[in-house]
Kinemage of the C-alpha trace (Angstrom):
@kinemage 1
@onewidth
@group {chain A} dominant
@subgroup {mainchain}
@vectorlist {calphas} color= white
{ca unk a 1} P 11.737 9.462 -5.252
{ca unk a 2} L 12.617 10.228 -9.052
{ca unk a 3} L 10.405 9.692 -11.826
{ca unk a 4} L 11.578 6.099 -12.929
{ca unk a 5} L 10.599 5.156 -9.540
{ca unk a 6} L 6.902 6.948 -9.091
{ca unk a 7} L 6.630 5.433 -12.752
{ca unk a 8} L 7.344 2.030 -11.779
{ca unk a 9} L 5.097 2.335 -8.955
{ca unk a 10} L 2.131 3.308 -10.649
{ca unk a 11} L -0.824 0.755 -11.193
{ca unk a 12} L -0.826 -0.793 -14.224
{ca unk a 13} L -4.147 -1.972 -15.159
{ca unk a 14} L -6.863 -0.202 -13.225
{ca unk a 15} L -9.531 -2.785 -13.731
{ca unk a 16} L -6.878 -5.747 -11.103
{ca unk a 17} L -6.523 -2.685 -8.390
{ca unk a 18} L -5.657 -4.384 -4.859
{ca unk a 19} L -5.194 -1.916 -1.632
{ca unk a 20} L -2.740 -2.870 1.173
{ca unk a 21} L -4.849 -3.554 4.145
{ca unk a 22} L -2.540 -1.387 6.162
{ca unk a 23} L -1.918 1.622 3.974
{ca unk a 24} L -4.055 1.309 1.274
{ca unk a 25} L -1.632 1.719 -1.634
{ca unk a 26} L -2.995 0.538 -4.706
{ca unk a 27} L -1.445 -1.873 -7.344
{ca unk a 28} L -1.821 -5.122 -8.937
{ca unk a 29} L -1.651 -8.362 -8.010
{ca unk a 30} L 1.475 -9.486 -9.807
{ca unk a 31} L 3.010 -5.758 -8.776
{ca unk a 32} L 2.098 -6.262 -5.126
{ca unk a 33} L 3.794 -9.950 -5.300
{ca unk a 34} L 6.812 -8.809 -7.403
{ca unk a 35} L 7.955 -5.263 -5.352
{ca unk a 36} L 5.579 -5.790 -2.284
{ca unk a 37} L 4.439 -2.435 -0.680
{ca unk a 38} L 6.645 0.657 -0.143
{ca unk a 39} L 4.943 1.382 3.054
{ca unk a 40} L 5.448 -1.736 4.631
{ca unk a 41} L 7.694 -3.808 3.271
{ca unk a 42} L 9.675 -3.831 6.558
{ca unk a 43} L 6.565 -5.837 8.482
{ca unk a 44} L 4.658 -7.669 5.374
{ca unk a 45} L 6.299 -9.772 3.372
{ca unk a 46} L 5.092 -9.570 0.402
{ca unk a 47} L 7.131 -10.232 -2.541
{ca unk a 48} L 6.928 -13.410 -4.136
{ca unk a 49} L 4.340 -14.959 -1.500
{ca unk a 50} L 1.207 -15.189 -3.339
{ca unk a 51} L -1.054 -15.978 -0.313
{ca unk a 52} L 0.627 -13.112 1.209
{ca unk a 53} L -0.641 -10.698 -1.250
{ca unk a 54} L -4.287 -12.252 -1.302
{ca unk a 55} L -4.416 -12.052 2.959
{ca unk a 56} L -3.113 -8.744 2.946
{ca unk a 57} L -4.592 -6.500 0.305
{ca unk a 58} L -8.055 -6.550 -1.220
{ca unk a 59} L -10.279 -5.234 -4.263
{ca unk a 60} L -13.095 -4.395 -2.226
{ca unk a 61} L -12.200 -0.013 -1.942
{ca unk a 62} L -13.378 3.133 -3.204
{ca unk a 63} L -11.838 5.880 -4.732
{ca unk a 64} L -8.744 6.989 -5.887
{ca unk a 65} L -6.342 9.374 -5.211
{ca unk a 66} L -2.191 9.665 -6.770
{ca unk a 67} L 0.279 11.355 -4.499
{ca unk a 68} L 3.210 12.430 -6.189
{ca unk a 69} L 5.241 14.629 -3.970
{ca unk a 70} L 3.433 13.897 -0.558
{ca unk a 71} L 4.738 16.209 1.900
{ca unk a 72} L 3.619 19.075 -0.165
{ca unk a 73} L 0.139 17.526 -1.073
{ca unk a 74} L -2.818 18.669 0.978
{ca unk a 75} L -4.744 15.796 0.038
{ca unk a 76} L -2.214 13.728 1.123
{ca unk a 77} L -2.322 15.421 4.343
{ca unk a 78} L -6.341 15.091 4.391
{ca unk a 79} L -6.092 11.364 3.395
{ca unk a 80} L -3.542 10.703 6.200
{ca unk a 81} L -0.562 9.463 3.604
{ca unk a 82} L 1.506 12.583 3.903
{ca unk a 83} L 4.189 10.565 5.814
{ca unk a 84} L 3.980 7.668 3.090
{ca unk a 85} L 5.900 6.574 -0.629
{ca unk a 86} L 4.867 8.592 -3.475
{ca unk a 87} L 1.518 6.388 -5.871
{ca unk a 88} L -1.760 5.779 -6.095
{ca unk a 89} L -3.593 5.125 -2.584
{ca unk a 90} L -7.632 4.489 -1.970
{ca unk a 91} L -9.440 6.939 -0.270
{ca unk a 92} L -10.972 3.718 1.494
{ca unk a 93} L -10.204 0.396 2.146
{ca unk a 94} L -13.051 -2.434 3.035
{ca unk a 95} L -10.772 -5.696 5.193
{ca unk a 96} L -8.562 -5.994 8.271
{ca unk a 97} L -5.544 -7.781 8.120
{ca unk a 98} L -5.089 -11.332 9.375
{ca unk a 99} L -5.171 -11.896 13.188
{ca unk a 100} L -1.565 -12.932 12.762
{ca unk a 101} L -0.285 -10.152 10.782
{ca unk a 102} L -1.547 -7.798 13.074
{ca unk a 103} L 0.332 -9.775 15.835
{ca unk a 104} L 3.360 -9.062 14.195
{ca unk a 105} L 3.152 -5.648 13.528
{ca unk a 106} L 2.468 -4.469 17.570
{ca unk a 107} L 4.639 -6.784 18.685
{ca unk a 108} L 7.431 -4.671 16.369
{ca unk a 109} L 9.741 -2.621 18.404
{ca unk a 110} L 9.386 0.394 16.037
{ca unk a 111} L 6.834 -0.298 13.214
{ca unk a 112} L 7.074 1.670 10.171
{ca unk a 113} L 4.368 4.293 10.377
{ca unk a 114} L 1.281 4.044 8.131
């Protein structure tokens, strides 16, 4: 992932966080709605569906941690995101994901892992 990228990626206003309910990346609103997740993009649709984005993420987490080069980071390793993009990520996440959403995901032949 180069620099531009991790850049892009990054939160921009800390004070609008939202975690994915599935891997609990961190970003805003607008960001989550605009470029959807890294992690899952590939079973949650997120970009451009505003209900979407309020289902699927939420504000209610605690801590922070930023992963920049994640198979070499032992925290990523202790937080379980070693296998995930590059950004900012809770260290945890308060929600499930919709009944539905979950549906989709295990009925996937090969979900992306998270």
């Amino acid at each position: 992932m180069s620099d531009e990228t991790i850049v892009d990626n990054a939160p921009r206003n800390l004070k609008t966080l939202r975690a994915c309910l599935r891997c609990g990346l961190l970003k805003s609103f607008d960001q989550f709605k605009s470029m959807g997740c890294e992690n899952c993009n590939e079973c949650i649709s997120f970009k451009g569906r505003e209900e979407t984005v309020r289902s699927c993420t939420t504000d209610d987490f605690q801590g922070m941690v930023s992963i920049i080069n994640p198979d070499r980071s032992w925290v990523a390793r202790w937080q379980r995101v070693g296998t995930l993009a590059a950004g900012c990520y809770a260290v945890a996440v308060h929600g499930d994901l919709p009944k539905e959403q979950i549906e989709e995901i295990l009925d996937m032949e090969d979900p992306p892992p998270c």
